[in-house]
C-alpha positions in Angstrom: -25.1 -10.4 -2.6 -25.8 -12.0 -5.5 -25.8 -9.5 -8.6 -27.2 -9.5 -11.9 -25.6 -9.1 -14.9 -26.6 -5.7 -15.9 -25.1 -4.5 -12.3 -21.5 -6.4 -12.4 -18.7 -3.8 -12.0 -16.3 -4.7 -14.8 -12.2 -4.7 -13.8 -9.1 -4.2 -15.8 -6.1 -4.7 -14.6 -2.9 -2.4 -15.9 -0.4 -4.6 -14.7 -0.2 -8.4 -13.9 3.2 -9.7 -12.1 3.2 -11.4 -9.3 0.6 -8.1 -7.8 -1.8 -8.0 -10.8 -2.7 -11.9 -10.4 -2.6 -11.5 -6.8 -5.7 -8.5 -7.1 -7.3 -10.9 -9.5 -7.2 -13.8 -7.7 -8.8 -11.6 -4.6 -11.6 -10.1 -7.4 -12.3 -14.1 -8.3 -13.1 -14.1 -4.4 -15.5 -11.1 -4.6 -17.6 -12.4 -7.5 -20.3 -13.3 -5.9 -20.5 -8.9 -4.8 -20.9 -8.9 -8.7 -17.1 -7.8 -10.1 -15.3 -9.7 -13.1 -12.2 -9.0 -14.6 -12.9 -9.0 -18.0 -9.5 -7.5 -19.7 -5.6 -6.7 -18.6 -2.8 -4.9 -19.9 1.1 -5.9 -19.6 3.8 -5.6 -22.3 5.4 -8.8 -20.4 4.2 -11.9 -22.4 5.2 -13.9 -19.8 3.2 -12.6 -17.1 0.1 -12.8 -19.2 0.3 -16.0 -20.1 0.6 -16.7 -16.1 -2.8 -14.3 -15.6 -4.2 -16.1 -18.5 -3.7 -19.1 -17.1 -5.4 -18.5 -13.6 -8.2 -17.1 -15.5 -8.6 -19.7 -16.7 -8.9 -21.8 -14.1 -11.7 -19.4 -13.1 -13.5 -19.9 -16.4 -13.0 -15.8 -17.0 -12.3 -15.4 -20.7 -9.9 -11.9 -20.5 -9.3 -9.3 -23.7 -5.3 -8.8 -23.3 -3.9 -5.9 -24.3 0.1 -5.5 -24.9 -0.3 -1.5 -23.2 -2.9 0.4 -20.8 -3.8 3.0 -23.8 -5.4 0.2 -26.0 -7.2 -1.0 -23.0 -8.8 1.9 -22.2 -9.5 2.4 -25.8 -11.7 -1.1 -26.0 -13.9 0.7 -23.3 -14.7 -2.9 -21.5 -13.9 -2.0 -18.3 -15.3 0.4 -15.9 -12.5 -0.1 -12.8 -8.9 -0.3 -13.1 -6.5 -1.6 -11.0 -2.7 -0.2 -11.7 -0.6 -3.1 -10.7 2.6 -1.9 -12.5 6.2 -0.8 -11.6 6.6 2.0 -9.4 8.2 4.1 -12.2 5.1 3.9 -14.1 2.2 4.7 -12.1 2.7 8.3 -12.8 2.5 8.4 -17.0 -0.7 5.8 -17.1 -2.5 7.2 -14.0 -2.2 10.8 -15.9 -3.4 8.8 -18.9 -6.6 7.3 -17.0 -7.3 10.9 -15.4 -7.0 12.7 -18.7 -9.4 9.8 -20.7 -12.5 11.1 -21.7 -14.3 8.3 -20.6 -14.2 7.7 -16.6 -12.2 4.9 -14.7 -12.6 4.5 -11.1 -8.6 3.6 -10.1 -7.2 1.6 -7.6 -3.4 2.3 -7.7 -0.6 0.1 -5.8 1.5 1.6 -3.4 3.3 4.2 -3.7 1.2 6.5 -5.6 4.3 7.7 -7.6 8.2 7.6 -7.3 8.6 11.2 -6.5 6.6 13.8 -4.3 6.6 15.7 -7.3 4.8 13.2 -9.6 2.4 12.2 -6.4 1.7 16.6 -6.5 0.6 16.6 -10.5 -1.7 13.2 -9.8 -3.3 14.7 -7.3 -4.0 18.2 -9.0 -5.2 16.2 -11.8 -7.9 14.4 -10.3 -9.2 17.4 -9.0 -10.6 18.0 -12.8 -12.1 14.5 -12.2 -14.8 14.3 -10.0 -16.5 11.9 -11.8 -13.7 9.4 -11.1 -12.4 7.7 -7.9 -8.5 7.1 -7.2 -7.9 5.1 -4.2 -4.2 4.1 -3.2 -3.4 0.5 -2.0 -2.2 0.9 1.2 -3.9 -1.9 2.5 -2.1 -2.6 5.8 -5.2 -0.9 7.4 -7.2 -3.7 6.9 -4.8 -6.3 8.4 -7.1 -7.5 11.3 -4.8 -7.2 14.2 -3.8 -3.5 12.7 -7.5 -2.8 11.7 -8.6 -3.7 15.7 -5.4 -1.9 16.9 -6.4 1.5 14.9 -10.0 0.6 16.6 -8.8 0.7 20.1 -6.8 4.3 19.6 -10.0 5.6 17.8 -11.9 4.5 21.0 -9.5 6.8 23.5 -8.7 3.7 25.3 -4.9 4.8 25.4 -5.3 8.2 26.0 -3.7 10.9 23.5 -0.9 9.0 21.3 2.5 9.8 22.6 4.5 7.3 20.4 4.2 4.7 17.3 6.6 2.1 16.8 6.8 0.3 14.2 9.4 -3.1 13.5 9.2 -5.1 10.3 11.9 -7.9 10.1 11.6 -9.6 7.3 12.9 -11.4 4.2 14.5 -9.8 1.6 12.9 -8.2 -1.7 11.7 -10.8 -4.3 12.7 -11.3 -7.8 10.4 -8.8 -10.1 10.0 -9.0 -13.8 13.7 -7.4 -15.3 14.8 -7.0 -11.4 13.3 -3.3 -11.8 13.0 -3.4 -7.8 16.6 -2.9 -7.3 17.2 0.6 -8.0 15.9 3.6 -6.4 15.2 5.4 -9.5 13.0 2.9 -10.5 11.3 1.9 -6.8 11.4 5.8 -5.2 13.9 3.9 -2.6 12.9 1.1 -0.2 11.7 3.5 2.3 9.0 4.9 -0.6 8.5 1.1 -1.6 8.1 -0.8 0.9 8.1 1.4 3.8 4.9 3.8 2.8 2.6 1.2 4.3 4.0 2.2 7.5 4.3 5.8 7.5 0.7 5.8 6.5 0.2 3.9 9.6 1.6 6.1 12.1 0.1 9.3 10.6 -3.2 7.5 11.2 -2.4 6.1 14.3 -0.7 9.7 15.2 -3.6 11.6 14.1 -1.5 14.5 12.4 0.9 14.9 9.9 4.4 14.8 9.5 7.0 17.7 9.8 10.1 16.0 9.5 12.2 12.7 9.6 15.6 11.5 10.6 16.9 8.2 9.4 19.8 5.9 9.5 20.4 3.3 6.8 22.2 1.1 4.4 22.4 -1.6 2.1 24.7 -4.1 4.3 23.8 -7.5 3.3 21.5 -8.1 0.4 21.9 -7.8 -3.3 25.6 -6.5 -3.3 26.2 -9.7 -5.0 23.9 -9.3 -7.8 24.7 -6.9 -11.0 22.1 -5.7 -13.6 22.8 -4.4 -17.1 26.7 -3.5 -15.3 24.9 -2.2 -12.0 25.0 -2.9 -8.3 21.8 -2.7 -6.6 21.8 0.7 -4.5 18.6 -0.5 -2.0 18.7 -0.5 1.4 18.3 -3.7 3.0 18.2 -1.9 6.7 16.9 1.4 8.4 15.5 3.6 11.6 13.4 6.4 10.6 12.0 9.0 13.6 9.3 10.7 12.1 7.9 14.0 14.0 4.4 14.5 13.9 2.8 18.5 14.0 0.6 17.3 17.0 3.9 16.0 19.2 4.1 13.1 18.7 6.4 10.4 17.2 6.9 7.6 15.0 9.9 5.3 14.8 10.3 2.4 12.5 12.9 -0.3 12.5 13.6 -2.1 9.3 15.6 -5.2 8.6 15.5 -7.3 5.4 17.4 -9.8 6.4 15.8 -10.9 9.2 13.9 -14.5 7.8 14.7 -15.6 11.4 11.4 -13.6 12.8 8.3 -14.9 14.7 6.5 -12.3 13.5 6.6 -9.8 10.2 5.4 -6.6 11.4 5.2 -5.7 15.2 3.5 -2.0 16.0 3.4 -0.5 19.3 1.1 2.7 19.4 1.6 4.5 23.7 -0.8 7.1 24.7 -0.9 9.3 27.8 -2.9 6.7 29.0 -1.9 3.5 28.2 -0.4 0.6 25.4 -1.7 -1.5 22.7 0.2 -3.6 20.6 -0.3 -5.7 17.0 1.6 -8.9 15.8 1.8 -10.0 12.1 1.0 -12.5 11.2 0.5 -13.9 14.9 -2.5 -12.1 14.8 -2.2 -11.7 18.3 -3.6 -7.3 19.8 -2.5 -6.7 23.3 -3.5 -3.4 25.2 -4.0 -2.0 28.5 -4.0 1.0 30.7 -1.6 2.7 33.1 -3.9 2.4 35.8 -4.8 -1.0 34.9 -0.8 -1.9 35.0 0.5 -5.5 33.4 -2.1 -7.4 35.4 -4.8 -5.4 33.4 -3.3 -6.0 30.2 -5.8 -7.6 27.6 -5.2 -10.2 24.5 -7.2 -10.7 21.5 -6.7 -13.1 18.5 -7.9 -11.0 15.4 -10.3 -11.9 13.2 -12.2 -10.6 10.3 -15.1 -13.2 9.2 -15.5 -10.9 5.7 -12.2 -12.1 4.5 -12.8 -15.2 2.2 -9.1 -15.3 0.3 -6.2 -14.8 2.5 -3.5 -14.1 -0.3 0.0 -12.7 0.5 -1.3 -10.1 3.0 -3.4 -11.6 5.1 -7.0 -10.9 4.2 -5.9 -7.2 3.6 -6.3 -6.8 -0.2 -9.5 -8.6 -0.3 -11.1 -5.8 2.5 -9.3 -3.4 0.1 -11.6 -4.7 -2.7 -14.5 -4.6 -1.0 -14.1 -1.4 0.7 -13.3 0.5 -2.8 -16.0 -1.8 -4.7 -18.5 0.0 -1.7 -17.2 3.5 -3.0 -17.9 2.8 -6.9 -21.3 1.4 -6.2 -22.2 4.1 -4.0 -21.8 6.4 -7.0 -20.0 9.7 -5.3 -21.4 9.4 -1.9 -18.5 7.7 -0.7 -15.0 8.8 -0.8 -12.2 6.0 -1.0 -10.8 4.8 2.2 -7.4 6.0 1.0 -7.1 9.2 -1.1 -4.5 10.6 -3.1 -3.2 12.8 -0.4 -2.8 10.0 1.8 -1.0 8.6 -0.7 1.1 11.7 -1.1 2.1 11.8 2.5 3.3 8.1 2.4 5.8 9.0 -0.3 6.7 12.1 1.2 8.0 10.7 4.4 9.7 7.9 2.5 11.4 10.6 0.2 12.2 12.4 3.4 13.8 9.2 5.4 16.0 8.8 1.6 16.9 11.9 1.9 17.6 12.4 5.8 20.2 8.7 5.1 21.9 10.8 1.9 22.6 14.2 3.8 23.2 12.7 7.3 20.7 15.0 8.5 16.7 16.0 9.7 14.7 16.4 6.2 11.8 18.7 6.6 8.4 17.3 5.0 8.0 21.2 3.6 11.4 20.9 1.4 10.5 17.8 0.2 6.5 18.4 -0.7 8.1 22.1 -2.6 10.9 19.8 -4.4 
């Protein structure tokens, strides 16, 4: 739709590395829905000068602002996107939550570091119903993924049984003063990268977690590199079971040194009734039935004709966009697509799989949600 200007929903971003630009390159996409970025926030003169830049190639003039406080001060945005180190969503979310004025909030995964700070977000948007918080866990909108979450939904494979879940990929990237290579400051690779997944299998599981088992290390990646006197302490490699309250089971297999893949992501969801499978980026959704056998089995090539930007996850943030930009025009009648306590659960079984690799032992999601 075309909009007019007294209907545009005005964007700030909190935030603009390498993720900020990305979400505002993928808001450029959506103008014609009637969204502008009109302001963003980053101490990192560097990385506005980079978001100024592409704005400008947009021909979208942008207030910067050295800190998220003075942003929301200039009250010229009525949406922000919290694109910032993991260590920091939890001090400015609380900020936009306790601002008088409201600002719907899409926040980048993971919600917080800790369970703890994911607990205090959560209980403070409860004082905020006139605001929405969705978490960007995008993966959902993948196409292969979305049409895979489609065919469970459906019953096609019967009660789920098992999610598995391989990523093999390359390792992290460079991020402004390399503040992805600790744990304190990222949660731990299996909070910062792996939440996407955990979310996954909860929603492909329909139920939630009780506890996890993990195995990992860092074995390959960054032991080279020193920071400030420090060697990174990330895992670069893991297997996490997850046990779900309904009996079923998760597993995901995690290598960051694996550049030498087909495919990114590969999820395999079995039911008491049959298989379906998704390949990123391939694209590629195969399923079929028990009865149906490997004669019977089915293959798609995903698609989703609403993407117009592609970006660095394949469609997914734009759908993201457009799915929360639904929920703030809607005005209350529509909850976001991913809530805070999703969010909470996808740090919570990361915090758990961290935990279950320190102890050598099952973590229970109970000792680490009352940490």
């Amino acid at each position: 739709m075309a909009a007019g200007t007294e209907s545009i929903v005005k964007y700030g971003i909190i935030g603009v590395g390498m993720m900020g630009r990305e979400h505002l390159v993928n808001l450029y996409h959506l103008r014609s829905q009637g969204v502008a970025v009109v302001c963003i926030a980053d101490p990192h003169v560097p990385s506005q000068q980079l978001a100024l830049s592409v704005a400008e190639s947009f021909n979208w003039p942008l207030q910067v602002f050295s800190g998220h406080k003075q942003m929301l001060d200039s009250g010229l945005c009525d949406v922000v996107v919290v694109s910032t180190p993991n260590m920091t969503h939890f001090e400015i979310l609380m900020d936009i939550l306790n601002y008088p004025k409201p600002h719907h909030v899409l926040v980048e995964k993971p919600l917080c570091t800790t369970v703890a700070d994911c607990r205090r977000v959560v209980e403070a948007a409860k004082r905020r119903p006139d605001m929405l918080v969705q978490v960007g866990l995008e993966y959902r909108y993948m196409a292969p993924v979305a049409k895979l979450i489609d065919i469970v939904k459906c019953g096609t494979l019967g009660q789920v049984k098992m999610v598995a879940i391989r990523e093999h990929r390359f390792p992290f990237l460079v991020k402004v003063n390399n503040w992805n290579r600790f744990n304190c400051n990222s949660g731990g690779t299996l909070v910062e990268k792996c939440c996407h997944f955990f979310d996954l299998m909860r929603l492909f599981a329909g139920a939630n977690p009780v506890r996890v088992m993990a195995s990992g290390a860092i074995d390959v990646n960054h032991k080279d590199e020193i920071y400030d006197g420090k060697v990174p302490d990330i895992i670069d490699n893991a297997y996490v079971i997850v046990e779900f309250d309904n009996g079923s089971r998760g597993m995901l297999d995690l290598c960051m040194f694996a550049e030498g893949s087909k495919n990114e992501q590969e999820i395999s969801v079995v039911g008491d009734g049959g298989k379906g499978e998704a390949f990123v980026p391939e694209g590629i959704v195969r399923w079929g039935t028990r009865v149906g056998g490997r004669e019977g089995v089915q293959t798609l090539q995903a698609s989703d004709d609403r993407i117009q930007y592609d970006g660095l996850h394949h469609g997914s943030s734009y759908l993201e966009h457009l799915n929360f930009l639904s929920a703030v025009r809607a005005k209350g009648a529509q909850a976001p697509a991913v809530n805070l306590h999703d969010g909470l659960i996808s740090v919570a079984i990361g915090v758990a799989g961290q935990l279950s690799i320190e102890k050598g032992r099952f973590a229970t999601i109970e000792e680490v949600i009352n940490e």
